[in-house]
OpenMM code with the backbone's topology and positions (N, CA, C; nanometers):
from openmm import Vec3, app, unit

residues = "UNK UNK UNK UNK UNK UNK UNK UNK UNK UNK UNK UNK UNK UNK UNK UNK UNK UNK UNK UNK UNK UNK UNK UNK UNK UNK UNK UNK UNK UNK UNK UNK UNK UNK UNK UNK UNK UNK UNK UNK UNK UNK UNK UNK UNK UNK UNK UNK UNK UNK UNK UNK UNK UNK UNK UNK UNK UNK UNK UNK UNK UNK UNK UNK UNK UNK UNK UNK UNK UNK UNK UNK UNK UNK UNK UNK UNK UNK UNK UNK UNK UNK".split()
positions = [
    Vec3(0.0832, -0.1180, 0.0000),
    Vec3(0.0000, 0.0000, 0.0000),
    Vec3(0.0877, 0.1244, 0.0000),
    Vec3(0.0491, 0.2264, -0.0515),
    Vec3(0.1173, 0.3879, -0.0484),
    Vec3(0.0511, 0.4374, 0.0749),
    Vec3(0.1817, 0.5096, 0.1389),
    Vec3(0.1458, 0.5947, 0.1940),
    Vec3(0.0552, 0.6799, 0.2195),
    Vec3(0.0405, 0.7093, 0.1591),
    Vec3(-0.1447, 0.8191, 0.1061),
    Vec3(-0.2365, 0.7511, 0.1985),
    Vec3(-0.2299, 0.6020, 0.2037),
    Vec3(-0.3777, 0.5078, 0.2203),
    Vec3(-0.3318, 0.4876, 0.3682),
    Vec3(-0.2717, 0.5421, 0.4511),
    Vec3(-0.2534, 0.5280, 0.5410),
    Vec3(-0.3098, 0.7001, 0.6848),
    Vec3(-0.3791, 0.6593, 0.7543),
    Vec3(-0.3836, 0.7611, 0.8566),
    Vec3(-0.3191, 0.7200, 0.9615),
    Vec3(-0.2745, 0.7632, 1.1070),
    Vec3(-0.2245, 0.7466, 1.2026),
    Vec3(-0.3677, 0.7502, 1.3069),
    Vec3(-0.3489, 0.6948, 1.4405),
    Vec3(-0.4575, 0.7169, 1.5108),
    Vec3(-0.4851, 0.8576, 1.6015),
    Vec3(-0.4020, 0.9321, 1.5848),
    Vec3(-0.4304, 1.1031, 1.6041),
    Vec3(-0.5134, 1.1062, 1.5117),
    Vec3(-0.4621, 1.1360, 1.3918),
    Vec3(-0.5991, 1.1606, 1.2441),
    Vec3(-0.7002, 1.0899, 1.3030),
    Vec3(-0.6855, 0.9721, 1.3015),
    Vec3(-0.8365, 0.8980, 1.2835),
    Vec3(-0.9403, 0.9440, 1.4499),
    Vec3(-0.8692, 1.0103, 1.5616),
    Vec3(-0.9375, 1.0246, 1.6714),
    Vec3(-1.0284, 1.1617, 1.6614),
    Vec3(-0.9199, 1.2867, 1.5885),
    Vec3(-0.9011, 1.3818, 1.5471),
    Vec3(-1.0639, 1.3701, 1.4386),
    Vec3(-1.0855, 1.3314, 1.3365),
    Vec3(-1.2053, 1.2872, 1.2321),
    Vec3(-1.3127, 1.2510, 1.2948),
    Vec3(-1.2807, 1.1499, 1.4085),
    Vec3(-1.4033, 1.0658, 1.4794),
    Vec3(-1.4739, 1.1938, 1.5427),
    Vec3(-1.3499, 1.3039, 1.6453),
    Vec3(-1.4273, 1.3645, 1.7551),
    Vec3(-1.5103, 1.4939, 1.6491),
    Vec3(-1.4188, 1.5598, 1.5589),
    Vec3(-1.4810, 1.6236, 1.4326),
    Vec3(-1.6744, 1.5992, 1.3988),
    Vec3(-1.6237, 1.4834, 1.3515),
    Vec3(-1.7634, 1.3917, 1.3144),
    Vec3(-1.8658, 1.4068, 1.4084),
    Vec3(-1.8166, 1.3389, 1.5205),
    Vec3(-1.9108, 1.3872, 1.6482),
    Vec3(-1.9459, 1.5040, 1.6710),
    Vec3(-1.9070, 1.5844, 1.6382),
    Vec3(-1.9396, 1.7251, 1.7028),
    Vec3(-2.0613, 1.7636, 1.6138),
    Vec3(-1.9497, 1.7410, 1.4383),
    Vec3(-2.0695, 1.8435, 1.4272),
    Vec3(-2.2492, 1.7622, 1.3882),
    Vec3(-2.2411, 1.6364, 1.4100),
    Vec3(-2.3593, 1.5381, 1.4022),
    Vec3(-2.4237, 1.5706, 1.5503),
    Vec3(-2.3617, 1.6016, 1.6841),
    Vec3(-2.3969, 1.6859, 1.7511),
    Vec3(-2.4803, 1.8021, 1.7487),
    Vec3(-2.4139, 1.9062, 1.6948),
    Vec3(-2.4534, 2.0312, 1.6226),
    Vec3(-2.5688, 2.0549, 1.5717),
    Vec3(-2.5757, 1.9434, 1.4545),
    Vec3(-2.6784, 1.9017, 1.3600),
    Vec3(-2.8288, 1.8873, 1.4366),
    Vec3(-2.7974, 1.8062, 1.4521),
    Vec3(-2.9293, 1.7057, 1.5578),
    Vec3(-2.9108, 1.8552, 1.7149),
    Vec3(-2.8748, 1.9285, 1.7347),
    Vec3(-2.8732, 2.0092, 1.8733),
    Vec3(-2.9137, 1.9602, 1.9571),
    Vec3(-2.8216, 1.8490, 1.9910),
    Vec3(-2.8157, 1.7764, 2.1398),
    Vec3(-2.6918, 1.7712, 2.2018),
    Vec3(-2.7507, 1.8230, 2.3294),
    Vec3(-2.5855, 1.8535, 2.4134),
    Vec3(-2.5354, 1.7438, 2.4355),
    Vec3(-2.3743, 1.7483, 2.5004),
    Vec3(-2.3101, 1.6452, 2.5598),
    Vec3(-2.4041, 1.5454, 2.6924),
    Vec3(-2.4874, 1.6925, 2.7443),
    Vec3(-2.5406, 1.6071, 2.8353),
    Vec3(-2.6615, 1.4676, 2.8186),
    Vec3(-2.7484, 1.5219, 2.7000),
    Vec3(-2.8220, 1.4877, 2.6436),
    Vec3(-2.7756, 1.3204, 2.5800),
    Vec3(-2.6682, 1.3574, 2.5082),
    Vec3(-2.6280, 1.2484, 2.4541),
    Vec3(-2.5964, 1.1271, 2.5081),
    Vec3(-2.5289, 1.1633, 2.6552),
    Vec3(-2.4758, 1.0908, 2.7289),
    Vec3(-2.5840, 1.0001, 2.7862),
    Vec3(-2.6580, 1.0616, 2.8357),
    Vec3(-2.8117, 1.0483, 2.8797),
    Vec3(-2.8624, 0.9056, 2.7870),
    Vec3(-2.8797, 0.9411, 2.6831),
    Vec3(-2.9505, 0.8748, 2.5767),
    Vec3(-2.8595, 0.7708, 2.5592),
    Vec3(-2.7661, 0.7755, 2.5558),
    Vec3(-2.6741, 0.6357, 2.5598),
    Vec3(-2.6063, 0.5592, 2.6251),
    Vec3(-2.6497, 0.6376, 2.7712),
    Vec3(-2.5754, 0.5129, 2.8941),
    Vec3(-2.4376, 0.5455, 2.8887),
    Vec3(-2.3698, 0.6707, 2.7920),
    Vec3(-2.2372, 0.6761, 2.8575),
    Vec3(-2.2156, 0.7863, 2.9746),
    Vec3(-2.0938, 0.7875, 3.0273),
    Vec3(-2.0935, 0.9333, 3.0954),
    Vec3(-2.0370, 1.0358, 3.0029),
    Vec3(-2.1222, 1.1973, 3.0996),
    Vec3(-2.1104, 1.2740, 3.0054),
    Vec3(-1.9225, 1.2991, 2.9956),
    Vec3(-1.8319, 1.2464, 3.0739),
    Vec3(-1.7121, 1.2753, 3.0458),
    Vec3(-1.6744, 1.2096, 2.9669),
    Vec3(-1.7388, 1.0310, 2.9613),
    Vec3(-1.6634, 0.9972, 2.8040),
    Vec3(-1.7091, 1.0529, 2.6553),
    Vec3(-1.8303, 1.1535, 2.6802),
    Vec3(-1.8261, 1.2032, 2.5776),
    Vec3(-1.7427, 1.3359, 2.5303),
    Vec3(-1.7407, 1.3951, 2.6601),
    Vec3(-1.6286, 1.5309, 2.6878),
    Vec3(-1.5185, 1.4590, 2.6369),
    Vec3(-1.4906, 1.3358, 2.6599),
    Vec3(-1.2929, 1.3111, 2.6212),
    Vec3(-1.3153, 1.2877, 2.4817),
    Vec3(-1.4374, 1.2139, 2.3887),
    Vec3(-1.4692, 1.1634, 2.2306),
    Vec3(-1.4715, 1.3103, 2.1684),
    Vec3(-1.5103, 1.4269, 2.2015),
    Vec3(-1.5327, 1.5456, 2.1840),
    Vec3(-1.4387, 1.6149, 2.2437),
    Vec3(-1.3002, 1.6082, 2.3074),
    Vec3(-1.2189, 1.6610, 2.3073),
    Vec3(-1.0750, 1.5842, 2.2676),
    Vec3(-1.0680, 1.5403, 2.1756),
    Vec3(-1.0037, 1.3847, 2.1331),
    Vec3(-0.9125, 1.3778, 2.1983),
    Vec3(-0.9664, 1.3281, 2.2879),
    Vec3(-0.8665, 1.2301, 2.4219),
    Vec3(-0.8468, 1.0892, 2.4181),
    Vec3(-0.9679, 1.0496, 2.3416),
    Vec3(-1.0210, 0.8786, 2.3584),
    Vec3(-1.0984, 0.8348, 2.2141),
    Vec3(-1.1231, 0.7181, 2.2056),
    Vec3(-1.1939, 0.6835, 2.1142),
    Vec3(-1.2819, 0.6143, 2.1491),
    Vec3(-1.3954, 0.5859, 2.1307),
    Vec3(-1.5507, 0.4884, 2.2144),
    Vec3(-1.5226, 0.3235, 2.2088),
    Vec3(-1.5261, 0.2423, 2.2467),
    Vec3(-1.5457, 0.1421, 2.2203),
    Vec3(-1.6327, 0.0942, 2.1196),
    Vec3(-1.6218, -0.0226, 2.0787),
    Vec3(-1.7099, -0.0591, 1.9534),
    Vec3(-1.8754, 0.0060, 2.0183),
    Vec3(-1.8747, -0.0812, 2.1182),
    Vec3(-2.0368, -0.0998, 2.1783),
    Vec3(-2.0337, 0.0495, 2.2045),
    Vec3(-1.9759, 0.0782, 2.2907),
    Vec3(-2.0252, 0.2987, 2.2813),
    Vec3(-2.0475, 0.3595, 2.1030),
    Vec3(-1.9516, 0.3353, 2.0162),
    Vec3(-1.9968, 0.3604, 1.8660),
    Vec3(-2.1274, 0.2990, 1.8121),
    Vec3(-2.1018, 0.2356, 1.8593),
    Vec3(-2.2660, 0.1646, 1.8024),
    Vec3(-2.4059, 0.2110, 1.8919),
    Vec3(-2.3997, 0.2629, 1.9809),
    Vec3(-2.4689, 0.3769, 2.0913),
    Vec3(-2.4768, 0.4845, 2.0006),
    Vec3(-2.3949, 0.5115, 2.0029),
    Vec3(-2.3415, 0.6762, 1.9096),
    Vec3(-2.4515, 0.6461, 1.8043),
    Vec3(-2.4367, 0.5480, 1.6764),
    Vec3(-2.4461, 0.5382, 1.6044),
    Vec3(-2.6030, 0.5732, 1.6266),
    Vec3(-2.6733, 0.4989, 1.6813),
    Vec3(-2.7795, 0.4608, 1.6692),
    Vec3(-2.8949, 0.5628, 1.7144),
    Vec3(-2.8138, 0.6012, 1.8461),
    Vec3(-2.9046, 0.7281, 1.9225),
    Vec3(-2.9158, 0.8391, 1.8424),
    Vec3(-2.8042, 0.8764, 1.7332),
    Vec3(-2.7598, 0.9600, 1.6296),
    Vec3(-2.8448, 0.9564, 1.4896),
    Vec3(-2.8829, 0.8551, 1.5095),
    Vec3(-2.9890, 0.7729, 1.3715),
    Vec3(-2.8883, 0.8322, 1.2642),
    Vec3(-2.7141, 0.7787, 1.2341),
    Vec3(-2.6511, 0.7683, 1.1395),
    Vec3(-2.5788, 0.6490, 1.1706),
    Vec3(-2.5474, 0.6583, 1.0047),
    Vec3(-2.4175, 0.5007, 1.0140),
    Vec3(-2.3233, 0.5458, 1.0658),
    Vec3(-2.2668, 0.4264, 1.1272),
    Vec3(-2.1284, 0.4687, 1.1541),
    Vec3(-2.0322, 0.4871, 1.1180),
    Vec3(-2.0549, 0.5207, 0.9710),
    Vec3(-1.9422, 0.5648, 0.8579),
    Vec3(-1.9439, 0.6942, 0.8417),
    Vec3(-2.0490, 0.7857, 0.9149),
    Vec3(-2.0684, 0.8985, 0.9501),
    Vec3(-1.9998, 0.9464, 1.0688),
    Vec3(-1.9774, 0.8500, 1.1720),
    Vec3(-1.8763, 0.9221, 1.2794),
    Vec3(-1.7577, 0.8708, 1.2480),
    Vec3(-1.7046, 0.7655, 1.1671),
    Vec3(-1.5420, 0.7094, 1.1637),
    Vec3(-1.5060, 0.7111, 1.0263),
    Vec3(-1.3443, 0.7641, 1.0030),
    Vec3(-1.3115, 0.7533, 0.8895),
    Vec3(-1.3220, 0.6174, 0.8113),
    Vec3(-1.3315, 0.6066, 0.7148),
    Vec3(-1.3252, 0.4863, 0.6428),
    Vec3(-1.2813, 0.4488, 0.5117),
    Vec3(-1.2000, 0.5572, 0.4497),
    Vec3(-1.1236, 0.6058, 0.3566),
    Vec3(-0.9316, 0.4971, 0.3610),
    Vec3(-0.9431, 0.4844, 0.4770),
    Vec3(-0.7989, 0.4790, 0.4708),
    Vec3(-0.7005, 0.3289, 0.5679),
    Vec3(-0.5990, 0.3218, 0.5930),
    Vec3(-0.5862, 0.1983, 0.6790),
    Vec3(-0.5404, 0.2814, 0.8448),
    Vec3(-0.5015, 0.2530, 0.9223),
    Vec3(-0.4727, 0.3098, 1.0384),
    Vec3(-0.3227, 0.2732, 1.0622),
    Vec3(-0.2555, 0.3849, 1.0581),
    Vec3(-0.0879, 0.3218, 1.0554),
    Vec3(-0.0387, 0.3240, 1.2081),
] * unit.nanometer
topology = app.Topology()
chain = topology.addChain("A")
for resn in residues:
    res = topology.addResidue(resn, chain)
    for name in ("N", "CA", "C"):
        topology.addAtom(name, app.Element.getBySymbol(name[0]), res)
């Protein structure tokens, strides 16, 4: 593979918390809200939204769902993870 096809996991945390926000934004539901609705705490969403962390599968698939998008909407999927 080339280089090109490669992101690092800064980029890819960096895209995820991006994504989140502004599908956040979109839909105008707070951190608190969200958290709420998906059984996480509102700090693991403060750290997904301040890219500290990345969700676990099962928290993405929370995300995903409470969000009513795919989850190709919150994670890159363009590229490999170097």
């Amino acid at each position: 593979m080339h280089n090109n096809e490669y992101i690092s996991e800064v980029e890819f945390i960096d895209i995820f918390a991006d994504n989140l926000r502004d599908i956040m934004y979109e839909m105008d539901i707070s951190e608190g809200e969200l958290a709420r609705r998906t059984g996480l705490s509102k700090m693991a969403i403060s750290r997904y939204l301040n890219k500290k962390r990345m969700p676990t599968l099962k928290a993405l698939v929370n995300l995903s769902y409470v969000l009513c998008v795919p989850i190709t909407d919150l994670i890159p999927t363009y590229a490999m993870i170097d």
